[in-house]
N, C-alpha and C positions, 0 to 999 in steps of 0.2 A: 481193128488194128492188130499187125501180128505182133505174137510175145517180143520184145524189145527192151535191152538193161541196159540200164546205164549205173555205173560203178562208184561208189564211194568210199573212200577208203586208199593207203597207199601198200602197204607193206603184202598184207593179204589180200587185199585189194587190186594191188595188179598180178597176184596169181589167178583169182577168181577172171579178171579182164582175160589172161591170156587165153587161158580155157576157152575161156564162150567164144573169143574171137577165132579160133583156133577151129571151132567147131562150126563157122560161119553165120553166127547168130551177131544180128544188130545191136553191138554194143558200143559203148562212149564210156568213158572213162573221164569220171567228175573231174575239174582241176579247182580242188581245194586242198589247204593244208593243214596242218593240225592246228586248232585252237591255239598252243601254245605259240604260233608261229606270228598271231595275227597281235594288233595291239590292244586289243580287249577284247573280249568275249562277245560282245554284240556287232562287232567288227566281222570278229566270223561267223555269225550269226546269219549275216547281210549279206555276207559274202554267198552263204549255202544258200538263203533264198534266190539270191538272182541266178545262182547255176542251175537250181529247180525250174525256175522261170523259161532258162535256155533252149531246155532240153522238153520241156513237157509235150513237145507237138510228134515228138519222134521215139519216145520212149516211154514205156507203159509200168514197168520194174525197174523198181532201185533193188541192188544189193546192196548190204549195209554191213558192210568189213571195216570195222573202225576199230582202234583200241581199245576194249570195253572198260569205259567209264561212267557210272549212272547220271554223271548229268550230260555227257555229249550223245551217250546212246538215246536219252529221252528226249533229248533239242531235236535232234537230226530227224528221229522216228518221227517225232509229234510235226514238225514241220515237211517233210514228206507225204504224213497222211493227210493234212489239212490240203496239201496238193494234189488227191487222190490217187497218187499212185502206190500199185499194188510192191509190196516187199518180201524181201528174203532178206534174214540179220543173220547176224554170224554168233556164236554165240562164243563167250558165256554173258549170259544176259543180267547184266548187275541193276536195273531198275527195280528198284521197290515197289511190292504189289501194288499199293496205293496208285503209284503215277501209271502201274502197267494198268491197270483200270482206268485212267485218263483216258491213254491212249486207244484200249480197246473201245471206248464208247465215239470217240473220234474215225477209228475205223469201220465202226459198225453205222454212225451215220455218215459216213462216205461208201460204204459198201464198198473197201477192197479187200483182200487178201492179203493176210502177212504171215508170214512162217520163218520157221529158223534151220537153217544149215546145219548139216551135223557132215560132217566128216565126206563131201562128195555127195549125197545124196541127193540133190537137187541136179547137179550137174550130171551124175549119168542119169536120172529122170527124164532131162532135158535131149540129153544124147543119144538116147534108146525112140525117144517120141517125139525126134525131130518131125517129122511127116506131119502127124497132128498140130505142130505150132505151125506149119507153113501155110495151112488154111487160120480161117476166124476160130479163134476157140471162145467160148463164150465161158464156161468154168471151169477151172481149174481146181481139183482138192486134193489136195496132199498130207498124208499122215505120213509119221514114222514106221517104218521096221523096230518092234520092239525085240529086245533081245530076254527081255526080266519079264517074267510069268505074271508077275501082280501087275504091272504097268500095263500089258498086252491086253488081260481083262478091262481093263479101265479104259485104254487108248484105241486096242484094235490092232490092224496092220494093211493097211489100205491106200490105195492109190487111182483113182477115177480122170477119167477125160471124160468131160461132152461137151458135145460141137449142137 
């Protein structure tokens, strides 16, 4: 399947849609609303599984532009990855180590990929190495550009395609 997003999220959310759409890349734009909108919480809950359900046969990435809240960032994530599809979250990422160790053992036995946005990095990523998404890509690994010397030791500064 080629790279394919689909978007969730409204505010930042449809800037990140315009982009990708803009740059011709297969994307959808979730139709959910904020939690506060729904009449309870498992209401919108039910709602984001069936939009997952919708979409799963056409789109391989979710972005995840939501208002960062720790418990809508952890619902949305954690039922995403139970869906296996691979993500990009926005950040700042307010879940507590605890449940982000949830979620990473959920992604790790679903084997996808999740990373976080910083500031356009993913999108000219994306933009630069259109050609490479237009075949099968089988992995994708993305690290950051670190800017801070102690972090760069620790993280790296890397960015791989293989087909």
């Amino acid at each position: 399947m080629k790279v394919s997003f689909a978007i969730i999220g409204n505010n930042w959310g449809n800037k990140v849609f315009s982009i990708l759409d803009n740059s011709n890349y297969n994307v959808t734009k979730i139709s959910i609303r904020s939690p506060k909108r729904y009449k309870n919480y498992n209401e919108y809950l039910s709602q984001l599984k069936k939009q997952l359900n919708l979409i799963k046969k056409r789109h391989n990435i979710i972005w995840v532009a939501i208002s960062p809240n720790k418990k809508n960032q952890f619902n949305v994530v954690k039922e995403c990855l139970k869906k296996k599809f691979n993500l990009i979250l926005e950040k700042p990422w307010m879940v507590s180590n605890k449940k982000t160790e949830i979620l990473k053992k959920i992604q790790k036995k679903n084997k996808t990929l999740v990373g976080f946005n910083y500031e356009y990095i993913y999108l000219d990523f994306f933009k630069k190495n259109k050609k490479y998404f237009d075949k099968e890509v089988k992995k994708v690994i993305l690290n950051f550009h670190v800017i801070n010397k102690k972090l760069e030791k620790k993280f790296g500064n890397k960015t791989t395609i293989k087909n």
